[in-house]
C-alpha positions as CSV (number, residue, x, y, z in Angstrom):
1,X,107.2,-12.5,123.8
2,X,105.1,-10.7,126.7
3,X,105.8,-12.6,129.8
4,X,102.1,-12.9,131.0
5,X,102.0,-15.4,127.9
6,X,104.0,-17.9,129.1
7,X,102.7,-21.1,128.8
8,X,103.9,-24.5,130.3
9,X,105.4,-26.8,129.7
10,X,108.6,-24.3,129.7
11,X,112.2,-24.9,128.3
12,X,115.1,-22.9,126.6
13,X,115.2,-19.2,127.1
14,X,111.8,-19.2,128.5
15,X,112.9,-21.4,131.5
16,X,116.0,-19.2,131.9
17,X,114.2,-15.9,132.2
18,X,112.6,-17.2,135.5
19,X,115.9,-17.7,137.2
20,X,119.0,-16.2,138.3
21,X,121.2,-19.1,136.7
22,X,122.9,-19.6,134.0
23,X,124.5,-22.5,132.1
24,X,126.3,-24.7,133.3
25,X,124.9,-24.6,136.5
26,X,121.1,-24.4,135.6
27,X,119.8,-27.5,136.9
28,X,115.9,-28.0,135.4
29,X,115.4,-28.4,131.9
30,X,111.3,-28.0,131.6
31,X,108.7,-26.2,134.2
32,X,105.9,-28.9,133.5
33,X,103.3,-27.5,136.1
34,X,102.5,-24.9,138.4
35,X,100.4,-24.1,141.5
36,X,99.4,-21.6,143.6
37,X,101.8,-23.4,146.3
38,X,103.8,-25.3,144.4
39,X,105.8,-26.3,140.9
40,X,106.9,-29.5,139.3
41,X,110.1,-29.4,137.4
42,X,112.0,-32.1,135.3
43,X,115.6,-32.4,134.8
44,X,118.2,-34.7,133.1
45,X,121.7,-34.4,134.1
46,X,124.1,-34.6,131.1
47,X,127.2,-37.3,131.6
48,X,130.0,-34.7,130.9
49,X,128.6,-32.2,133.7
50,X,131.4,-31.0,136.4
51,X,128.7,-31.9,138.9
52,X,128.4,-35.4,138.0
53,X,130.1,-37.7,140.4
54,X,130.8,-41.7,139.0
55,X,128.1,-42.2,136.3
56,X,125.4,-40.3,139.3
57,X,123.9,-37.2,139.7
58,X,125.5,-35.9,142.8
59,X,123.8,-34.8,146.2
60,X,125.0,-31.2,145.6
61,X,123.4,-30.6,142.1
62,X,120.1,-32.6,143.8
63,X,119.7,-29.8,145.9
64,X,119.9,-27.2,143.6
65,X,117.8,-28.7,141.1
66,X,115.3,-28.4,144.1
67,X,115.7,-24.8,145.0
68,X,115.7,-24.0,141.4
69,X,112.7,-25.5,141.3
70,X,111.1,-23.7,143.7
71,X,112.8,-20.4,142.4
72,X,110.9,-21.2,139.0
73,X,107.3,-21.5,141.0
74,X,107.8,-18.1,142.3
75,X,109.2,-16.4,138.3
76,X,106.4,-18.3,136.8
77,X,103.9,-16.8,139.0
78,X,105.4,-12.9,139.1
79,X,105.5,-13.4,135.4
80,X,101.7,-13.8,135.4
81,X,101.3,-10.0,136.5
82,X,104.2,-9.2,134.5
83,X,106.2,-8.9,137.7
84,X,109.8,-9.5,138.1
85,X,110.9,-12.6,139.7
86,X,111.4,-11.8,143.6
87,X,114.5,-12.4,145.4
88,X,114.9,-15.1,148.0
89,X,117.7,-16.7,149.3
90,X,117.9,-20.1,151.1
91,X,118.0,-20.0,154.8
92,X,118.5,-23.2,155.4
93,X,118.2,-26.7,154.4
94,X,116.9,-29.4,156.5
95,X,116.4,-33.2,156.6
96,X,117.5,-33.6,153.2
97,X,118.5,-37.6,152.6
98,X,119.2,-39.4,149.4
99,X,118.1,-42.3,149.2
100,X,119.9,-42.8,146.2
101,X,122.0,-41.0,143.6
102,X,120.2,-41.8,140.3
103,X,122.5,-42.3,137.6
104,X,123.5,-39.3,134.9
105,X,120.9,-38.9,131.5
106,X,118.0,-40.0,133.9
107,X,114.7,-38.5,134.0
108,X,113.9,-36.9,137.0
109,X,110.8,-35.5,138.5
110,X,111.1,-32.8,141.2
111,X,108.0,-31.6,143.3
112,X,108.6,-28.0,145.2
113,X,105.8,-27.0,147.5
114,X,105.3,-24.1,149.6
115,X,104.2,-25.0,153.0
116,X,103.9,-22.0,154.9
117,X,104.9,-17.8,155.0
118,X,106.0,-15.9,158.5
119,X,106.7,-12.7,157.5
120,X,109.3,-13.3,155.0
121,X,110.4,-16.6,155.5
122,X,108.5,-19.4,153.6
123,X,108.7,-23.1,154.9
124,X,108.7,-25.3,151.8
125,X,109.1,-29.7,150.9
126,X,110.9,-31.0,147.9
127,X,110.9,-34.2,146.6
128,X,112.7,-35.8,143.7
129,X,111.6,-38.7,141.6
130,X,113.1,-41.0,139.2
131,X,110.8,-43.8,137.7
132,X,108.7,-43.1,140.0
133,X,110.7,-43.7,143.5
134,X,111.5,-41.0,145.8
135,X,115.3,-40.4,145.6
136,X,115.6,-37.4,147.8
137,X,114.3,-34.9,149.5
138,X,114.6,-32.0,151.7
139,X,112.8,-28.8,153.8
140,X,113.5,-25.4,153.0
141,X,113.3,-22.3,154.7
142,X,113.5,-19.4,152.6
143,X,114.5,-16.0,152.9
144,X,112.5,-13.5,150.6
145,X,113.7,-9.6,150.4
146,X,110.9,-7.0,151.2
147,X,107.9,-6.9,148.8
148,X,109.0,-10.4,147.8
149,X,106.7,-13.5,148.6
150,X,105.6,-17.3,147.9
């Protein structure tokens, strides 16, 4: 399949050629929409998962299901030109807070948008949902390589 026919939603092998993971430690199963500035991912955390703390998603697999997220918006979009994905690396994470750990199996919602670009560092907001209610959240800055931007 030519990547510029991608369409969304995405899953399977068509998610994983937009990111650098692999099993077991992708955390977004579908790619529902995209954005110039941002992407809107869903995710359900299996029981069994090492990441899984108590019956509940954990905090650490919450943040990477939100900078995977983002790192899907930016595949998605170099796959349009037929473009690799560009690199970027996480500078730092900021005001991230759970407001709660949702439990395993549940369907969440993750909204990555890309605030602002300095040079090579973009500024972005993610938020994750489960029925509806925010359950965390956090600010990214974001490191990309030369050539590479949101």
């Amino acid at each position: 399949m030519a990547a510029r026919s991608l369409k969304l939603p995405l899953h399977g092998a068509d998610l994983l050629k937009l990111i650098p993971q692999a099993p077991p430690f992708v955390f977004v199963d579908s790619l529902l929409e995209v954005q110039d500035m941002e992407a809107l991912s869903a995710y359900r955390m299996p029981a069994d998962h090492a990441l899984a703390q108590g019956g509940f998603v954990s905090a650490e697999a919450l943040l990477e299901n939100m900078a995977q997220t983002g790192a899907l918006h930016q595949g998605y979009l170099a796959s349009q030109f037929n473009r690799p994905a560009p690199r970027g690396f996480i500078a730092s994470i900021d005001q991230a807070s759970f407001h709660v750990l949702p439990p395993v199996e549940s369907p969440l919602i993750t909204r990555f948008i890309f605030k602002q670009t300095v040079g090579q560092i973009a500024l972005a907001e993610a938020v994750i949902f489960f029925l509806e209610k925010k359950v965390a959240e956090a600010v990214f800055k974001i490191f990309h390589a030369e050539g590479s931007k949101a």
